[in-house]
BARODO-637453 format. One record per residue (C-alpha): x, y, z. Coordinates in steps of 0.5 Angstrom, whole numbers, plus 500, padded with zeros to 3 digits. Each point is the difference from the previous one (the first is absolute). Last residue first. Layout:
REM residues N
XYZ ...
//
This chain:
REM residues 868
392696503 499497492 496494499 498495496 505499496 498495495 505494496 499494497 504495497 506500503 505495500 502493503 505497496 506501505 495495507 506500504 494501505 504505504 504503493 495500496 495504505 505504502 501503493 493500498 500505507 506505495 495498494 494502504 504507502 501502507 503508499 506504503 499505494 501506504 493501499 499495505 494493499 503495504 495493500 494497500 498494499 495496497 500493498 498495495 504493499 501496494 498492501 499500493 493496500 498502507 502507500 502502506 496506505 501506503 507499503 503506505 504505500 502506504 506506501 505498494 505505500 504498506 501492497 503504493 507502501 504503493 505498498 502503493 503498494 502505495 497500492 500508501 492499501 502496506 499492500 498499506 503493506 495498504 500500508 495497504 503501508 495497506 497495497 493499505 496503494 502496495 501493504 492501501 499502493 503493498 496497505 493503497 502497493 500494503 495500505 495502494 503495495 506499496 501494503 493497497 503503493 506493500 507502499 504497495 495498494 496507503 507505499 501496493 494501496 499508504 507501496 498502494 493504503 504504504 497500506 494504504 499507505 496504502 501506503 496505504 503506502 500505506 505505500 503504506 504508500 495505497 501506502 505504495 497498494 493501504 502508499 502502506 495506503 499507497 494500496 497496506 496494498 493498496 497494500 499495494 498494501 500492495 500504494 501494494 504499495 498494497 493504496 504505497 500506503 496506497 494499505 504498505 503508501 494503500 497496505 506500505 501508499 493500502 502496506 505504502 497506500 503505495 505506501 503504495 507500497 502492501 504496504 499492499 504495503 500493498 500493505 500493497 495496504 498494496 505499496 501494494 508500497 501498493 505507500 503502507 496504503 503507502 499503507 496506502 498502494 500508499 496504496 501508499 499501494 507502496 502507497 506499495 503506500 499503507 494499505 497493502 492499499 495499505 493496498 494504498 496493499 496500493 498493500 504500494 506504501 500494507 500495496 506503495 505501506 498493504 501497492 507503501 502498506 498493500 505500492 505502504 499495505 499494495 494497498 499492500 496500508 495504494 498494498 497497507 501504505 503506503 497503505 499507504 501504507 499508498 504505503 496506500 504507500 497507501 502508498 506499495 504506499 500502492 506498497 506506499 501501492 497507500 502502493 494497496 499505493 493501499 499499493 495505497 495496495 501500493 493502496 498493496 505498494 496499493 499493499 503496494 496495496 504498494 495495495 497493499 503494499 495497495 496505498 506504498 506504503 506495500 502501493 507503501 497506495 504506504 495503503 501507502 503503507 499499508 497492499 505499493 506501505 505503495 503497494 509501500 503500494 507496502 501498492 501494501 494499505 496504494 502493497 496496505 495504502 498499492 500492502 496501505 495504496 500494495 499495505 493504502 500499508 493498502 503494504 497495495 505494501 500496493 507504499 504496506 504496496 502505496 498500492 506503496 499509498 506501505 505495499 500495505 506500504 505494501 498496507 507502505 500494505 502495496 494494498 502492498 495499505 506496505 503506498 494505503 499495506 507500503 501508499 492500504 503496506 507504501 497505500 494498505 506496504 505508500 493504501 499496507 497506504 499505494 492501501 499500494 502493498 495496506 502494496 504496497 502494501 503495494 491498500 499508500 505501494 497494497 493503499 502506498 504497494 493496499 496506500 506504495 497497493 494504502 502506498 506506503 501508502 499499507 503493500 507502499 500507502 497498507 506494500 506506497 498505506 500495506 507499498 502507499 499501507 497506502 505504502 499505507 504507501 500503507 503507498 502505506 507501498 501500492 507498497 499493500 493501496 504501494 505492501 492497501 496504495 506497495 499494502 493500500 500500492 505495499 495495503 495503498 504499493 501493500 493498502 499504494 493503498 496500492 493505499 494498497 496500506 502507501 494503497 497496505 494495499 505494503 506502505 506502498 505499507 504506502 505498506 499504506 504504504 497502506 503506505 499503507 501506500 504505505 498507501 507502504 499503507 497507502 502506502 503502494 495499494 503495494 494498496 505502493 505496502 495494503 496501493 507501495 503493503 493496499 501503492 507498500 499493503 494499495 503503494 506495500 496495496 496506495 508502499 501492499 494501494 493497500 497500494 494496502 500498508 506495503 500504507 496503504 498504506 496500507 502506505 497499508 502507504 503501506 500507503 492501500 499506504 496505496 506503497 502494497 494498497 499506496 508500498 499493498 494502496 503507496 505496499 496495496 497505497 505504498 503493495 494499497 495495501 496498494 502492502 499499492 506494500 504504495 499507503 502497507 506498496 501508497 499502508 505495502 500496506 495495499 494498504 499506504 495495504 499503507 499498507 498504506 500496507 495504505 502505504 500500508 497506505 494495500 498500493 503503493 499496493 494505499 503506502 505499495 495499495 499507501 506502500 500497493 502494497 498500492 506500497 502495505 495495497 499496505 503493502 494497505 497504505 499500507 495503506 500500507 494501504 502501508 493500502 500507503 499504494 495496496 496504495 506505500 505494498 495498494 498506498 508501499 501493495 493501496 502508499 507499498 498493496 495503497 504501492 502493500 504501496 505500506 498493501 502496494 500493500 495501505 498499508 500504506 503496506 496500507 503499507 495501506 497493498 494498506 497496495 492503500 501507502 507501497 497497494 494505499 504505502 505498493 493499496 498507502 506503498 500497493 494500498 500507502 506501494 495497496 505494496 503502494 501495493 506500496 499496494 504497499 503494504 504495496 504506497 501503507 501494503 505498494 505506502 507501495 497505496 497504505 493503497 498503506 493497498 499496507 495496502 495500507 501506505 498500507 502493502 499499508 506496503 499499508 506498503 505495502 504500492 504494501 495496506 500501507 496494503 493501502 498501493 494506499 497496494 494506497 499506499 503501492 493498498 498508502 505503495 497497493 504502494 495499494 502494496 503499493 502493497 504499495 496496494 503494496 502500493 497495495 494498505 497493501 495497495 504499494 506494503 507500500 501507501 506504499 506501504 508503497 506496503 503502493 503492499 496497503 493503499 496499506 493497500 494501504 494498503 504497505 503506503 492503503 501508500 495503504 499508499 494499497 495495503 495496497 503497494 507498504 497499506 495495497 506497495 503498508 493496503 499497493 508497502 499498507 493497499 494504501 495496505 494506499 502501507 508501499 498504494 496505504 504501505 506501494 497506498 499503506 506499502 504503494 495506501 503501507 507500497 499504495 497506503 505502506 505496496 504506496 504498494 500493496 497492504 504495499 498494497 501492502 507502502 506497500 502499493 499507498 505502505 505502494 494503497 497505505 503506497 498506504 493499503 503493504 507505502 495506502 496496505 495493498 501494500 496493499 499492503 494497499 499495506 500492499 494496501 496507496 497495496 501497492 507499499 504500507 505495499 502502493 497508501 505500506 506497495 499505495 499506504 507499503 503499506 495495504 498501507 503497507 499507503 508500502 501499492 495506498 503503505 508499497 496502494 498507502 506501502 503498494 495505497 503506503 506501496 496505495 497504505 493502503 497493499 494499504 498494501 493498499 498493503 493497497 495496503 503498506 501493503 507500498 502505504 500495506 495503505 502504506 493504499 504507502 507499497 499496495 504493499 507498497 499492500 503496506 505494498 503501507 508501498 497505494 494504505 507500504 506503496 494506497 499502507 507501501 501503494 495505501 494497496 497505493 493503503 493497500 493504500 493498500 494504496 493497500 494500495 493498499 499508500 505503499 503505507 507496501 501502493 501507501 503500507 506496497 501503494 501506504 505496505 504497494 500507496 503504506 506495501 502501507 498494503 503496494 507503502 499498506 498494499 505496496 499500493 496497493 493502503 495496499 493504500 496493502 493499497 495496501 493500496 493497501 501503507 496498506 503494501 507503502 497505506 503507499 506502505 502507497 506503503 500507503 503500506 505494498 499493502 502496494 505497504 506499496 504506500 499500508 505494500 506505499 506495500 498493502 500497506 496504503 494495497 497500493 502493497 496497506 494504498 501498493 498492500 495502506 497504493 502494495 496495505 504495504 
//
């Protein structure tokens, strides 16, 4: 059996969410194998969902897939499901697209976004059946590229990358548009020149700034600082800058919903508020502007070519983005029928205006608005240099509130520098002034939904020298707890603090600490941040730092020491951080250098270039929808289709909205739901069970303009995948029964084989011959001439049900048997009523079982061929 044939029977309804594996996606590139020199995977160190979403992964994605010589694959850390079955059957951890065992690729790039991402990262590594560490992969692969090159990228890798320096071949620093297609190219041509691994690694190191090869040098053991090994490779290692690329953000369109199930289009690259605590914005600099009519014209470009309707507006900082207003209303103008919404990340909430209010407005709802105050206190806000007053928050909560929002979305801290328990309690009784002050009659209590995190210093911060308590986290959020007890209207949400002790830990930690990652993952942990088994993953790294002879708080370095992350280059002047530093103590506050003068951080220069802030277009008026009431349809088609091969393992919700997206594309004027949350108007008749086949599922249609069915057919197959075919389109009378409420029969077509651990015994004891033709007829016979077949149903209460089966089967008849296992195929067909009164293939399996006395017969495949 092959790897592929391997996986397509892993891959089955059975499992949970089977389309995350299938690399079918509108969008997903299929290149050759052997007509590329370098194979990439981007292995993406999380479920699906949350990797489909990621902007980074999908840009990179497209650019790689566009080198020449070069393909681009993908693969995703395995549900738990998955991840017990490639271990029960010894199958390598494969790529989506090419379904090829992860260790046939040249290189694998991980993205390490957060510091306990990199247990995930060896649970893939260990499930693609590849050596943990550079060192062993270079031992068993030393003079080709028999084993792939193993390397990250993301926030966490351009951070401090030494205490995975152990896992990774290099890790590529900043922004990888430009870096990882020279990475490609430079490795082409090591791989035809018949490079070994090692004079491969030194190419990278010597030819591409931003890469970061380990091996090439040596940690102090005792400072953790990094020096290099050899003369020829780079003292510091350059962060990459690139220019943001809204038009690489058209690309996968997943036919599962994913975290963030819409189109994100970055606006703004970098940030230089100058928040003291946030690494991305110290990491990102400078700050770069997209032309605003790039971005309009790459979100119609998108609607036309993925069928997203939802799109979100992308930057660290989205209100500096000084276009937002105009860019967020010409895009609602332009489309005004399209039912458009748009979303922001956490704004600036001095920045909120009326007009950006508009923005977030659409089809009589309103967007979901969040806000990051930060700290509860003006003085601590000072300290932190948030540069928001206490009238300016308030001025952004009213606004808010007088356009419609009555719940808002607040994330705070605790633990950060000079933090007092006043500055603690600020928090509650700052939430308890805005609603007090926001109090209108006539309308309900603003409510907030509120986040407290735990502040963790993060590496080339000025806080990065900075000292936190679990201990007073925990003390700290008992005193919000005992003060938001007074406060109506308040949903308050803890960070735990355990998590926050594990990213502190590793965030701020060298070398010596890859070990302690490894053994935390082999004791369980994984998938930390995700806070479904924090109690395992804490109790997994406790037991992994004392075996390590480590304790969970590190002493602080001095502030003039070497720190294991001073050999990065990310522009920022270390002197300056430590300035900021004392101006922190001071509570002086340093405006935004992209509005006001440079402050000599050391990012603008040759080597990262320079702010580049756009001036905002004219504003658009903004026409208020007030009309909620749907535009009548004026034709309805119902459409006969199938549903084969791969897509038999998309769900019915996901059926829906690929039909929605489809139709965008082809531009059908489809009907839509009035009120708040206006739907098309699409019906499928009767929801195939997941792993299903069909061909002769039923869909209505309604639309606002009138289209010849045939025309509707063409346009509508043109932006269906291949294994959803369009058998008939007719058009019926806008007021007859939906076909939900018509159908009564199913015809299907079973077919049926033996557990394979019972098939041994069942042949020793009754002979194939018997299970013939006749045999299997006679079954059917005695079935048909039952008058009563009655089985006992578990009800979704956990009831037992009787429920009569004889007077729902209409027809059935054998098709054929095969002659090595003896197992039948048959059709029937069976009762099909919209008060659920339905002949399943289980409920035939049943009676199947039951008359031959055959308990190990089960189905293996099943295709409904008709709805009638």
């Amino acid at each position: 059996m092959t790897l592929t044939q391997q996986i397509e029977n892993l891959i089955t309804a059975e499992i949970e969410k089977p389309a995350r594996y299938l690399g079918n996606e509108l969008g997903a590139v299929h290149k050759p194998w052997q007509s590329a020199t370098i194979r990439w995977s981007l292995t993406y160190p999380e479920v699906y969902e949350v990797a489909a979403s990621n902007l980074g992964h999908i840009i990179l994605y497209s650019i790689l897939n566009q080198q020449a010589g070069q393909l681009c694959d993908r693969a995703y850390l395995p549900a738990a499901d998955l991840t017990r079955k490639l271990r029960e059957t010894n199958t390598p951890l494969f790529a989506v697209e090419s379904k090829r065992s992860l260790v046939e690729f040249d290189i694998l790039g991980f993205s390490l976004s957060y510091e306990l991402g990199a247990t995930n990262i060896l649970e893939m590594l260990d499930l693609a059946q590849i050596p943990l560490t550079w060192r062993e992969r270079q031992a068993a692969s030393p003079n080709d590229l028999s084993l792939p090159l193993i390397f990250a990228g993301g926030q966490t890798a351009t951070s401090n990358p030494e205490p995975y320096a152990e896992f990774f071949d290099f890790l590529a620093m900043g922004d990888g548009e430009e870096c990882l297609p020279e990475i490609g190219a430079v490795l082409k041509t090591a791989k035809e020149t018949g490079k070994s691994r090692q004079e491969m690694l030194l190419d990278l190191a010597q030819q591409v700034p931003g890469v970061y090869v380990p091996q090439f040098y040596d940690s102090d053991p005792l400072t953790g600082a990094v020096k290099p090994n050899r003369p020829d490779v780079p003292a510091r290692i350059l962060r990459r800058v690139a220019t943001p690329m809204p038009e690489r953000s058209i690309g996968l369109v997943p036919y599962i919903e994913t975290v963030h199930d819409r189109l994100t289009i970055e606006i703004r690259r970098g940030c230089t508020r100058g928040c003291r605590f946030c690494q991305p914005g110290m990491l990102t600099r400078p700050a770069r502007d997209v032309e605003p009519e790039a971005i309009v014209n790459t979100v119609e470009k998108a609607m036309r070519e993925t069928g997203y309707n939802e799109f979100s507006l992308l930057s660290l900082s989205c209100s500096d983005y000084l276009a937002l207003p105009a860019v967020g209303l010409e895009i609602k103008e332009r489309f005004p029928d399209e039912h458009v919404t748009l979303s922001l990340p956490s704004q600036r909430v001095d920045r909120f205006d009326h007009n950006i209010a508009n923005v977030l407005k659409g089809d009589g709802r309103n967007q979901g608005l969040t806000f990051a105050p930060e700290a509860g206190t003006q003085r601590l806000r000072d300290v932190i240099n948030k540069d928001l007053t206490d009238a300016e928050l308030l001025r952004g909560i009213k606004i808010a509130h007088d356009e419609g929002w009555d719940k808002i979305k607040l994330y705070f801290m605790i633990g950060l520098p000079t933090e007092t328990d006043e500055d603690v309690l600020g928090i509650a009784r700052t939430i308890a002034w805005l609603q007090e002050q926001c109090r209108t009659k006539g309308r309900k209590r603003l409510n907030f939904n509120v986040t407290i995190s735990n502040f963790t210093p993060k590496p080339h911060t000025p806080f990065q020298w900075h000292g936190v308590s679990t201990t007073e986290f925990e003390r700290k959020q008992d005193l919000l707890r005992a003060e938001f007890r007074k406060i109506r209207g308040v949903k308050v949400n803890y960070t735990d603090v355990r998590i926050s002790a594990m990213e502190d830990f590793v965030g701020r930690g060298d070398r010596t600490l890859s070990q302690v990652i490894k053994h935390a993952w082999q004791k369980g942990a994984g998938m930390d941040s995700w806070f479904e088994n924090t109690q395992q993953a804490f109790a997994a790294w406790s037991r992994a730092i004392a075996e390590a002879g480590l304790q969970w708080k590190m002493p602080l370095p001095a502030l003039e020491a070497d720190l294991p992350w001073d050999h990065l280059d990310t522009g920022i002047d270390k002197q300056w951080l430590i300035d900021d530093w004392y101006q922190s103590l001071e509570a002086k506050v340093v405006p935004d250098c992209s509005f006001a003068k440079c402050y000599q951080c050391g990012v603008c220069g040759p080597s990262f270039g320079h702010n580049v802030v756009l001036k905002s277009p004219p504003i658009p008026e903004f026409l208020q929808q007030t009309n909620l009431e749907p535009i009548a349809s004026v034709q309805r088609l119902r459409m006969v289709f199938g549903k084969l091969g791969q897509m038999a393992l998309i769900s019915h919700l996901d059926l829906m909205r690929l039909f929605e997206r489809a139709a965008r594309r082809a531009q059908l004027p489809l009907s839509f739901t009035g009120g708040f949350h206006p739907g098309p108007r699409i019906a499928i008749a009767n929801a195939l069970p997941l792993g299903y086949c069909s061909n002769g599922e039923v869909a209505d249609f309604e639309l606002l303009e009138t289209i010849d069915p045939a025309e509707f057919k063409q346009r509508l197959a043109a932006k269906l995948p291949e294994d959803v075919p369009i058998l008939d389109v007719v058009e019926i009378d806008l007021k007859a029964k939906s076909a939900a409420r018509t159908i009564t029969r199913a015809e299907y077509t079973i077919e049926l084989g033996f557990d394979c651990g019972a098939i041994a015994e069942q042949i020793a004891n009754e002979p194939i011959e018997k299970r013939d033709r006749n045999y299997w007829q006679a079954v059917l016979d005695r079935i048909i001439a039952a008058p009563s077949i009655q089985m006992v149903k578990i009800t979704k209460s956990g009831k037992e049900k009787m429920i009569e089966l004889r007077d729902r089967l209409h027809e059935i008849e054998l098709i054929d048997v095969n002659p090595f296992m003896g197992s039948p195929k048959l059709r029937f067909v069976g009762s099909c009523l919209p008060n659920g009164d339905n002949l399943k293939p289980d409920y035939v399996l049943f009676m199947l079982q039951e008359f031959s006395n055959s308990q190990d017969l089960k189905i293996n495949r099943v295709t409904r061929e008709s709805l009638s």
